[in-house]
C-alpha positions as CSV (number, residue, x, y, z in Angstrom):
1,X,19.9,12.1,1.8
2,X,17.1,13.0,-0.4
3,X,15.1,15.7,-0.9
4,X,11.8,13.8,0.3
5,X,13.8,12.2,3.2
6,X,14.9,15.2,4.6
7,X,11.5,17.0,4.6
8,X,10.1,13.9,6.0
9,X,12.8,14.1,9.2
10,X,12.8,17.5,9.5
11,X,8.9,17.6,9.7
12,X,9.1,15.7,12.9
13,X,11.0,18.4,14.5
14,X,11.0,22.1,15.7
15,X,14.0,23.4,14.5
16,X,13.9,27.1,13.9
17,X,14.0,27.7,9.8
18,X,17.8,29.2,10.1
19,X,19.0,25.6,11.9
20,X,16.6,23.7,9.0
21,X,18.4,25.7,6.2
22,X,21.8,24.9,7.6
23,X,21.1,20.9,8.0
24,X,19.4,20.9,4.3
25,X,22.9,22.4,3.4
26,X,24.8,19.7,4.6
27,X,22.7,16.8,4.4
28,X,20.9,16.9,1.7
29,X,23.3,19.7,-0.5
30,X,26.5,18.0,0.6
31,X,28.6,21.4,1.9
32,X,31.2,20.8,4.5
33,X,29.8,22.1,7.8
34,X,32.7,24.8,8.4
35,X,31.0,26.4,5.0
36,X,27.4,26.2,6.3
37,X,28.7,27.7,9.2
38,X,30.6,30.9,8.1
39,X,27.5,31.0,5.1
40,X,24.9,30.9,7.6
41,X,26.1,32.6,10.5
42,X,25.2,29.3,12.7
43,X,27.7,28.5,15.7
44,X,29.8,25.1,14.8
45,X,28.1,23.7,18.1
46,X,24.5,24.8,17.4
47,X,25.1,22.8,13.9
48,X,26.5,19.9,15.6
49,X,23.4,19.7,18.0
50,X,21.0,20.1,15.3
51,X,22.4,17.2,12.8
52,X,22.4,14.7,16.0
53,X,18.8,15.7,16.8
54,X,17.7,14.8,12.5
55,X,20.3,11.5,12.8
56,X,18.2,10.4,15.7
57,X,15.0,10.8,14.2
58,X,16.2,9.9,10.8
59,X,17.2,6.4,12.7
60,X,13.8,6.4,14.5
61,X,12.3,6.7,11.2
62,X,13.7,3.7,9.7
63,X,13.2,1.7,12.7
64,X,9.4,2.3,12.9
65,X,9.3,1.4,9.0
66,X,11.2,-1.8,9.4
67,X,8.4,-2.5,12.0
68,X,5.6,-1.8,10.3
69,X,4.9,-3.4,6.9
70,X,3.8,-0.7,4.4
71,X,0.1,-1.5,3.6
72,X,0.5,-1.0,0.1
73,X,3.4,-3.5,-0.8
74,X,0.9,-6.1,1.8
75,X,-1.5,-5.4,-0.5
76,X,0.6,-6.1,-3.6
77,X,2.1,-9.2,-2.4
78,X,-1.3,-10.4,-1.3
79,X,-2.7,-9.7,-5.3
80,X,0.2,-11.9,-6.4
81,X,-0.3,-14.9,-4.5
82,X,-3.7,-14.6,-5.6
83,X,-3.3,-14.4,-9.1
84,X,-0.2,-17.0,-8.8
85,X,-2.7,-19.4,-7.0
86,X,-5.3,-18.9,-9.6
87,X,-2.9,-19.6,-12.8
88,X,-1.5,-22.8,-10.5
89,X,-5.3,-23.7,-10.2
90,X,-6.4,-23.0,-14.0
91,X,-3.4,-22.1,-16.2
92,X,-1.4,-19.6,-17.5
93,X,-3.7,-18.6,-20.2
94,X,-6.4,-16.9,-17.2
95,X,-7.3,-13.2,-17.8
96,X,-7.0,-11.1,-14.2
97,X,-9.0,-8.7,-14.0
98,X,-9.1,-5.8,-11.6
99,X,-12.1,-5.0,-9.5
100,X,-14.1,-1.6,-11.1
101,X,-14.9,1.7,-9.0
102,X,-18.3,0.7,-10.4
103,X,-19.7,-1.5,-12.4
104,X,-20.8,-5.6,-11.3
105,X,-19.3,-9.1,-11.2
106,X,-21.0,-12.4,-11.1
107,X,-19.4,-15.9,-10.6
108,X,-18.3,-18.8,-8.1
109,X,-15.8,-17.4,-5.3
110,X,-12.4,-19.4,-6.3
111,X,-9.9,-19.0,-3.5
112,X,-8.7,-16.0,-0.5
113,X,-5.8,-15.0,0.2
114,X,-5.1,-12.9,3.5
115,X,-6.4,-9.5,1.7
116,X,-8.1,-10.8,-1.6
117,X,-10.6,-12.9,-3.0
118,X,-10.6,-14.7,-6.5
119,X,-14.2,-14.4,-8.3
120,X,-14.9,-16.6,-11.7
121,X,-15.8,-14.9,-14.1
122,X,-16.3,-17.5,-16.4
123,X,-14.4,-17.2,-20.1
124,X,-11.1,-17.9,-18.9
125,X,-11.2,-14.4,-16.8
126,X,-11.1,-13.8,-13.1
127,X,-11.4,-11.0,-11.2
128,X,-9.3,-10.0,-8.1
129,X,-11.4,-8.3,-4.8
130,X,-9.7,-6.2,-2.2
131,X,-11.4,-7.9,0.8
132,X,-11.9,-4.5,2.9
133,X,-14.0,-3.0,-0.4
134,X,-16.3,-5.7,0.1
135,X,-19.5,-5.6,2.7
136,X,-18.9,-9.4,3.4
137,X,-17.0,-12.0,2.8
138,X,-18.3,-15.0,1.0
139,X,-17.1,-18.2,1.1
140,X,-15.0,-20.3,-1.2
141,X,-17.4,-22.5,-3.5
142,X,-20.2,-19.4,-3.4
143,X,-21.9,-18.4,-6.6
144,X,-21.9,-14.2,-5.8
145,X,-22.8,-11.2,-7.3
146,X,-20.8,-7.9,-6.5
147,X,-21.8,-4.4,-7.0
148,X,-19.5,-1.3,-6.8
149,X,-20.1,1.7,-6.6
150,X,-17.3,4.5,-5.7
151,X,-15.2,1.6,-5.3
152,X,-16.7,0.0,-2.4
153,X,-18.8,-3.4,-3.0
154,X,-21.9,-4.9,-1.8
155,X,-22.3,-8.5,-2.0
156,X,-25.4,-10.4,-2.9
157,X,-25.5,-14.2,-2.6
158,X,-26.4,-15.9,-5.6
159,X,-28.3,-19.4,-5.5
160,X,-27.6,-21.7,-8.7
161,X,-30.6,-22.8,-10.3
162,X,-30.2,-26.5,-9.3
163,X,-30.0,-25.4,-5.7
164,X,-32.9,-23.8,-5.8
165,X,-34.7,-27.0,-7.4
166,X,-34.7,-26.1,-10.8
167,X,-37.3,-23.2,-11.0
């Protein structure tokens, strides 16, 4: 066990600092437990109780992660199909571009996926829009305008001129 994973268990727990010293000793230092013991003055027992309580959690731990997707790699795989679907839709050669912190983007809504949406850019570029940094969400086909600011977008509808009867 790691470092990181063992702060992580641990954390969940209130083991005294004496029984947390001991377990870091063993699980995450690798001592025998019969060292710990006569190094740390901790009762074989007391040790024994202590590493069942941070394997249960530890097992808990995993358990809820298998459950729950982390957001991030959702996120991630959501930006891929995106971008794959986009090259399938207009070739390799398309420049993806990330959505700013600030700034503005302007052009016809290409395709969603779950989490994104695909924006034409025009140029050969597109750019990629988290869908929950966006007030609304337009629909495919839509000419809009986006503008961030702190990396949170507000969305303003665009009509083309021929839709508007060519004023």
């Amino acid at each position: 066990m790691n470092e990181d994973e063992f702060n992580q268990i641990v954390n969940k727990t209130r083991l005294s600092a004496k029984s947390r010293k001991a377990a870091h000793m063993v699980l995450v230092e690798g001592m025998r437990q019969v060292n710990v013991c006569q190094e740390t003055g901790i009762v074989p027992s007391q040790l024994s109780r202590v590493l069942t309580v941070l394997e249960r959690e530890n097992k808990t731990n995993k358990v809820a992660n298998l459950a729950l997707p982390n957001t991030e790699n959702v996120l991630a795989i959501s930006r891929a199909e995106a971008v794959k679907a986009v090259r399938d839709l207009q070739g390799d050669n398309i420049l993806v571009r990330n959505a700013p912190d600030n700034g503005q983007s302007i052009g016809k809504v290409l395709l969603k996926t779950d989490y994104h949406l695909v924006q034409d850019l025009g140029h050969e570029e597109v750019m990629v829009h988290e869908l929950s940094k966006i007030d609304r969400s337009p629909a495919v086909g839509t000419s809009v305008e986006f503008h961030y600011k702190n990396g949170f977008a507000e969305t303003k509808l665009r009509m083309l001129e021929k839709e508007r009867g060519g004023r």
